[in-house]
C-alpha positions in Angstrom: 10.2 43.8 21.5 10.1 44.0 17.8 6.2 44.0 18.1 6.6 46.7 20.4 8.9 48.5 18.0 6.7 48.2 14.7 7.3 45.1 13.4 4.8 43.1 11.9 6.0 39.3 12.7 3.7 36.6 11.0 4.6 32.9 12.4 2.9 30.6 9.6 2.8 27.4 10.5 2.2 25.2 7.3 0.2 22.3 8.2 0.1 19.1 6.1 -1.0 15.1 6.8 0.7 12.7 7.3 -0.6 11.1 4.6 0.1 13.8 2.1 3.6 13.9 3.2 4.2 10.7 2.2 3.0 11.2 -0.8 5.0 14.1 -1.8 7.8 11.7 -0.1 7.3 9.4 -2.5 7.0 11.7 -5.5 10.2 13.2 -4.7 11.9 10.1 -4.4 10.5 8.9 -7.9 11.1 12.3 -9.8 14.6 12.9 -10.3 14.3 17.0 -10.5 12.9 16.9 -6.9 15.2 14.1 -5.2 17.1 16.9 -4.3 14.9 17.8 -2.0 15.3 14.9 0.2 17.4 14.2 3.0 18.1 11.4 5.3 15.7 13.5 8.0 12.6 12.9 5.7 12.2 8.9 6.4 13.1 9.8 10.3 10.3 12.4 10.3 7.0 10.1 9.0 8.5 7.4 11.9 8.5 9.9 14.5 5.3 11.9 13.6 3.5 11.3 16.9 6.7 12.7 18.7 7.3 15.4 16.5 3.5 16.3 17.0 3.7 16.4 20.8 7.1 18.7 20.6 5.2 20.9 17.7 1.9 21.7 19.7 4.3 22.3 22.8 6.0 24.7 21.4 2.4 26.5 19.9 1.6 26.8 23.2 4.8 27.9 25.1 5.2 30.5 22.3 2.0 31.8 21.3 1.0 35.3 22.5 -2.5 37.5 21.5 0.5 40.1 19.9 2.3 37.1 18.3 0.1 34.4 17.4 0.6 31.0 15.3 -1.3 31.2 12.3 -1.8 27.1 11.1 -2.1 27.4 7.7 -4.0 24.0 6.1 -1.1 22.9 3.2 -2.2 19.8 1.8 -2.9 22.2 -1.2 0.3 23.9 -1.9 -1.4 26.6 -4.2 -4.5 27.2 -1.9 -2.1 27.0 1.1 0.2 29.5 -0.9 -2.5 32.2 -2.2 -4.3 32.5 1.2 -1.3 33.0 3.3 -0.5 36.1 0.5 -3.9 37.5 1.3 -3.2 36.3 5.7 -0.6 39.0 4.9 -2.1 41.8 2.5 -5.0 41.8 5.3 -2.2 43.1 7.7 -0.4 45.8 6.1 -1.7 49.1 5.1 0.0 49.7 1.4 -1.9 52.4 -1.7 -4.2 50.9 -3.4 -5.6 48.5 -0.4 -9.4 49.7 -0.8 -9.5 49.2 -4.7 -8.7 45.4 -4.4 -11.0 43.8 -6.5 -10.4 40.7 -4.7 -11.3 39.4 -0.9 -8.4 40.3 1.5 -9.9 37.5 4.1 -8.5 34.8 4.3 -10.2 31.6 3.6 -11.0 30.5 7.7 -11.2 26.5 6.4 -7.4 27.1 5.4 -5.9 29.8 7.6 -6.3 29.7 11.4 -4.8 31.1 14.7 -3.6 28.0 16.9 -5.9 27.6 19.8 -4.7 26.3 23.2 -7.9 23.9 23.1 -7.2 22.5 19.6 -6.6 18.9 20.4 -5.2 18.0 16.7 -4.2 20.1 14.1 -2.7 17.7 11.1 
């Protein structure tokens, strides 16, 4: 309904490894201006990856529509991850000015992505 009423919803999904995660884990528990960040969930979460991974792509596919997609965004580089969701987004909306961009308003496809039914794994 808010599609239908002019809405433009964006679902990002920001993607990372499992790898990288504990690695950012492990930074935040080391760096005492990030330990705030961290909470008794985190630890839980790398143990249960597998599950959480089965409950994630389940609800890609139970909620993904052609007028509401999932757009997997690839975040094991926060900045990359960051800048090309910006232009995901600037591609969508018509604002003044659009046509003079000097820059590409296409997303990088090796970062940004629309969940696919068929896409066995996507960390």
């Amino acid at each position: 309904m808010l599609v239908e009423d002019g809405t433009i919803l964006i679902k990002f999904w920001f993607s990372i490894s499992r790898e990288v995660q504990m690695e950012r884990l492990a930074s935040r528990r080391k760096n005492p201006l990030k330990q705030w960040k961290l909470s008794p969930l985190d630890g839980k979460a790398q143990d249960m990856w597998d599950l959480y991974t089965k409950y994630k792509e389940t609800i890609f596919s139970r909620t993904h529509t052609s007028f509401s997609p999932w757009i997997i965004v690839k975040a094991n580089n926060k900045r990359h991850a960051r800048l090309e969701s910006i232009r995901y987004v600037l591609s969508l909306i018509n604002y003044e000015g659009r046509n003079d961009a000097r820059i590409s308003l296409c997303p990088d496809p090796n970062i940004v992505t629309r969940f696919h039914r068929g896409a066995i794994k996507i960390d």
